[in-house]
Structure formats: C-alpha cells, structure tokens
C-alpha positions as CSV (number, residue, x, y, z in Angstrom):
1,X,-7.5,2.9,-9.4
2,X,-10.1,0.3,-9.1
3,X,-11.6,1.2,-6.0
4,X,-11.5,4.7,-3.9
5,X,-9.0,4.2,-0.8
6,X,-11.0,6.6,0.7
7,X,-13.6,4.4,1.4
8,X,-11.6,1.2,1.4
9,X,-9.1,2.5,3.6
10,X,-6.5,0.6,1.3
11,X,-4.7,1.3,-2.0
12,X,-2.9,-0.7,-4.2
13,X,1.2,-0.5,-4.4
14,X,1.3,-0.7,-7.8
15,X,-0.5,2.5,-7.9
16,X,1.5,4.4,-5.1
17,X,4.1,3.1,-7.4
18,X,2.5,4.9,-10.7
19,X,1.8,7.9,-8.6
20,X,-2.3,7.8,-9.0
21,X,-2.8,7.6,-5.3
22,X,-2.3,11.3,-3.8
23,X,-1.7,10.6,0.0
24,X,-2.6,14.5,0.3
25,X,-5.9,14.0,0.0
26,X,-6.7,10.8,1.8
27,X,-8.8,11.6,4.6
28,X,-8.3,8.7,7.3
29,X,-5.2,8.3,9.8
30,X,-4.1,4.7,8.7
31,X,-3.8,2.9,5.2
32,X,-3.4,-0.6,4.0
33,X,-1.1,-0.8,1.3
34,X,-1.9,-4.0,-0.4
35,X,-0.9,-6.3,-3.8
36,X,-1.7,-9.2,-4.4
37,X,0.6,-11.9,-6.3
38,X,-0.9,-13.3,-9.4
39,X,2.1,-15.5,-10.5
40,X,4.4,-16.8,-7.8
41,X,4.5,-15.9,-4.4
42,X,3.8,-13.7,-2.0
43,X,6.8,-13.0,-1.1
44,X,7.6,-11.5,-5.0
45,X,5.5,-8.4,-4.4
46,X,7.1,-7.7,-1.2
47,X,9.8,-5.1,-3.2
48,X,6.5,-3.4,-4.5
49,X,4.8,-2.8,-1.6
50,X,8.6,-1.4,0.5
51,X,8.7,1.4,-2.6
52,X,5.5,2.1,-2.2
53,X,6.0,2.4,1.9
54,X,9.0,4.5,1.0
55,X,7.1,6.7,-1.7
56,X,5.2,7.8,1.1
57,X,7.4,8.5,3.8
58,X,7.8,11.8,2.8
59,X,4.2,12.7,2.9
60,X,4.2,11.5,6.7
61,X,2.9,7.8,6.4
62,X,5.6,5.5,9.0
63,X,5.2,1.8,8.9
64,X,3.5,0.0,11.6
65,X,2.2,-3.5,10.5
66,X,3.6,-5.9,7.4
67,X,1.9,-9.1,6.9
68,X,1.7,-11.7,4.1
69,X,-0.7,-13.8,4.1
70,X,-2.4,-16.4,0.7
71,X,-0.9,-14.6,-2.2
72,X,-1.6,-11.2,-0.7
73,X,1.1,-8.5,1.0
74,X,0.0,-6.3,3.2
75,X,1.6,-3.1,4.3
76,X,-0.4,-0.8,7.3
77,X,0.8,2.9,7.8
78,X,-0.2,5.5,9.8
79,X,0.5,9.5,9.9
C-alpha cells in the first residue's frame, strides 16, 4: 500500500482487491475507496472499485456515496 488508510482515511480498490487492506483493523467509521484510471476512462475502473465495495460487505462496510469525477472513482462506505 502506498499510503496508510488509516491516516488517509482512503484505500485503494486495487488493494481491497489483492487483500492488503484488513478492514479489521482500520480504526475510523467511513472509508474512501478510490482508483484512479490511468488509460481510458473513468468509468473503466468502476468494476474495481464495486468488488472491492462487495469485498467488504461482509466485514460491515455499506455503501453510502459513489462519485466519478477527472479520471478518479470514488466509493465512500461507512460501518
């Protein structure tokens, strides 16, 4: 990880997706789940950042904002 989402507040979904984010330890109510589109558009990371909502569902995070916006995707959960 290239920056700790515990001070950020926001984690990749590429690495929810490669499992080195462990929501159990993450000590804040809400997260940004975030990737950024290097080729193409936003809207191509948009199946990234839904797994990585749905990876972690189970651990109690719930979906409460989505936004796109330049070449970023932006997912905010709470638990």
């Amino acid at each position: 990880m290239a920056a700790n989402p515990a001070q950020t507040l926001t984690v990749s979904a590429r690495d929810v997706a490669d499992r080195k984010f462990d929501p159990s330890s993450y000590p804040h109510q809400h997260l940004a789940v975030m990737q950024v589109a290097k080729i193409g558009t936003p809207d191509s990371q948009i199946p990234l950042v839904m797994s990585a909502v749905e990876m972690l569902s189970p651990a109690g995070w719930e979906l409460v904002s989505f936004t796109m916006a330049n070449r970023t995707v932006v997912a905010v959960l709470r638990r």
